[in-house]
Residue frames relative to the residue before (quaternion, step in Angstrom):
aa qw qx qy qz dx dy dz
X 1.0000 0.0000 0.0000 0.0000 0.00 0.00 0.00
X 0.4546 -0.6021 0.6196 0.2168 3.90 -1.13 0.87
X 0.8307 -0.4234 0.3178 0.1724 2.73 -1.94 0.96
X 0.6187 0.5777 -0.1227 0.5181 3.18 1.31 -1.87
X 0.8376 0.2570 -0.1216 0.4665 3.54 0.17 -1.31
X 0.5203 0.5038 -0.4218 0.5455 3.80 1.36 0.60
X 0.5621 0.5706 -0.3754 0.4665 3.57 1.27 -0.06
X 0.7353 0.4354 -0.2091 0.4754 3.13 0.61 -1.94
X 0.4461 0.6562 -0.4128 0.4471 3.71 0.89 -0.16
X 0.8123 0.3866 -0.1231 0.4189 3.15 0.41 -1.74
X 0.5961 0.5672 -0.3341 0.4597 3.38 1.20 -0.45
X 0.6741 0.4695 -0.2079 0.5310 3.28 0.49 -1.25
X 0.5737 0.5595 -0.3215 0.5044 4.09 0.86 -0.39
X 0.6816 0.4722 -0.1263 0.5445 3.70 0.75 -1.44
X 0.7070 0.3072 -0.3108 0.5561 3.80 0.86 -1.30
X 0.7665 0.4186 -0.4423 0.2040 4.06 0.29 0.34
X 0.4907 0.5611 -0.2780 0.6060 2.97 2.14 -0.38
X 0.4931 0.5883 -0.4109 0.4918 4.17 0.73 -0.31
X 0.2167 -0.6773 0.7000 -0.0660 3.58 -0.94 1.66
X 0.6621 0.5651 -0.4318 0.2362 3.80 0.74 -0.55
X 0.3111 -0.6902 0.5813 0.2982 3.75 0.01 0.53
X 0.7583 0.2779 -0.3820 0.4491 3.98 -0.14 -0.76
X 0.2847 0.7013 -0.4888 0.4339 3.94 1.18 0.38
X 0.7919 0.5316 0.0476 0.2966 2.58 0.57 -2.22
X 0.5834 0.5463 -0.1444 0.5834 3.19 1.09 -1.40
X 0.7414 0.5524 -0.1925 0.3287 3.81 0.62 -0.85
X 0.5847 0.4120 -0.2211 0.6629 3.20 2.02 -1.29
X 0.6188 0.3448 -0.5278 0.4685 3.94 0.56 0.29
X 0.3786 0.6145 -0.5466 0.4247 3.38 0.56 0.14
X 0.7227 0.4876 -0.1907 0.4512 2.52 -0.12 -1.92
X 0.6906 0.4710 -0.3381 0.4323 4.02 -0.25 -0.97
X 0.6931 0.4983 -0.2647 0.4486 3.53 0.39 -1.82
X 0.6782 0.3519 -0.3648 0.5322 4.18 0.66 -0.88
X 0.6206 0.4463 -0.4889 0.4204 4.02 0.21 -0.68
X 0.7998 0.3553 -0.3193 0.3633 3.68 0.68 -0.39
X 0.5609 0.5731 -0.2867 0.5242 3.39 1.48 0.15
X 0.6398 -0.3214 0.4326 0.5480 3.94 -1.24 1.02
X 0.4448 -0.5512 0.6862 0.1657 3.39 -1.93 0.24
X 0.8059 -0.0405 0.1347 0.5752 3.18 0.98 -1.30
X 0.2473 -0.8538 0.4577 0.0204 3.12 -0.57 0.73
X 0.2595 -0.8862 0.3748 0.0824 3.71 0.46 1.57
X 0.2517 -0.6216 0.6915 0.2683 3.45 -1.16 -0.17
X 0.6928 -0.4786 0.4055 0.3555 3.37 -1.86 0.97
X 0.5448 0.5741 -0.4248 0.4395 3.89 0.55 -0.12
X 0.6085 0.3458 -0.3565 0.6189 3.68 0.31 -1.89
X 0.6405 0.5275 -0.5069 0.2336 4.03 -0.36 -1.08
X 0.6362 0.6283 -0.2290 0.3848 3.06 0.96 -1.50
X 0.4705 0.7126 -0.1584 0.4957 3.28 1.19 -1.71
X 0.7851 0.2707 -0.1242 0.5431 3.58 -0.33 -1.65
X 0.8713 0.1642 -0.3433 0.3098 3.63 -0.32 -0.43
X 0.1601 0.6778 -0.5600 0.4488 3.75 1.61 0.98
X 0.6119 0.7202 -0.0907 0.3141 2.80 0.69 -2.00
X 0.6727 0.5429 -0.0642 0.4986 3.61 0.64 -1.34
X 0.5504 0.6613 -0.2216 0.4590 3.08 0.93 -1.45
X 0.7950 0.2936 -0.1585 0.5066 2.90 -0.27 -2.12
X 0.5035 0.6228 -0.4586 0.3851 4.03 0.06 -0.24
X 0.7201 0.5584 -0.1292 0.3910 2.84 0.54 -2.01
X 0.7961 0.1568 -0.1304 0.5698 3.82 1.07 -1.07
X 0.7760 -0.5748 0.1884 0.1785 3.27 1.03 1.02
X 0.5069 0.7012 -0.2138 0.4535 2.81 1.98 0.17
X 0.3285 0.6004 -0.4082 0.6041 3.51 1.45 1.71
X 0.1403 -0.6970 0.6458 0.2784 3.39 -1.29 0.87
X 0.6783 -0.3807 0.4753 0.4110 3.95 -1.32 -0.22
X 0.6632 -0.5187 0.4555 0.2893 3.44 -1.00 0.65
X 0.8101 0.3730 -0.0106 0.4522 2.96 0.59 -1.57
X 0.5642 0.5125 -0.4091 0.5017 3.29 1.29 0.09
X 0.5037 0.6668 -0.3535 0.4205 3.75 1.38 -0.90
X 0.5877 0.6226 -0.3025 0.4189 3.29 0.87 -2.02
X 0.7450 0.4403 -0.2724 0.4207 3.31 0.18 -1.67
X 0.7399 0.4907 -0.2143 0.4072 3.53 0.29 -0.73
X 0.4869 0.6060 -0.2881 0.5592 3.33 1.79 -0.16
X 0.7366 0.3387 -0.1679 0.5608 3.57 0.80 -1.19
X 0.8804 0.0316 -0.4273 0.2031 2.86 0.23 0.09
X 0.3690 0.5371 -0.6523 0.3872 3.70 0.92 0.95
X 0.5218 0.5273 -0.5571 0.3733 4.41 0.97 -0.01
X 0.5004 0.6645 -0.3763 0.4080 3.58 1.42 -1.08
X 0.8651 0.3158 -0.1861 0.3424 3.30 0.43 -0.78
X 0.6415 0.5594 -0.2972 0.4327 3.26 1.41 0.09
């Protein structure tokens, strides 16, 4: 048996033997948000994120690590 399907076992074992309703009540939480949006945007952030994309897309991004570098050393000089 896999990792994955030795969990869901164990879960599903523990959630039928479990008497604790606020236990209970908590994993539907927990279920009801994993199946709901995370986040819900407005037409701006949207707008925002797929600007965003864009510029990526045509390359118009520096490297993390190029930033860093360019951080230290314009601090070097200050």
């Amino acid at each position: 048996m896999d990792m994955t399907a030795q969990i869901k076992e164990n879960l599903i074992s523990r959630i039928r033997d479990s008497k604790d309703m606020n236990f209970l009540k908590a994993l539907q939480t927990i279920f009801d948000s994993s199946e709901q949006s995370l986040y819900e945007l407005n037409a701006e952030q949207q707008s925002s994120i797929e600007t965003s994309r864009n510029q990526i897309k045509n390359g118009e991004f520096h490297k993390n690590e190029d930033v860093i570098s360019e951080m230290r050393e314009w601090l070097k000089k200050k």
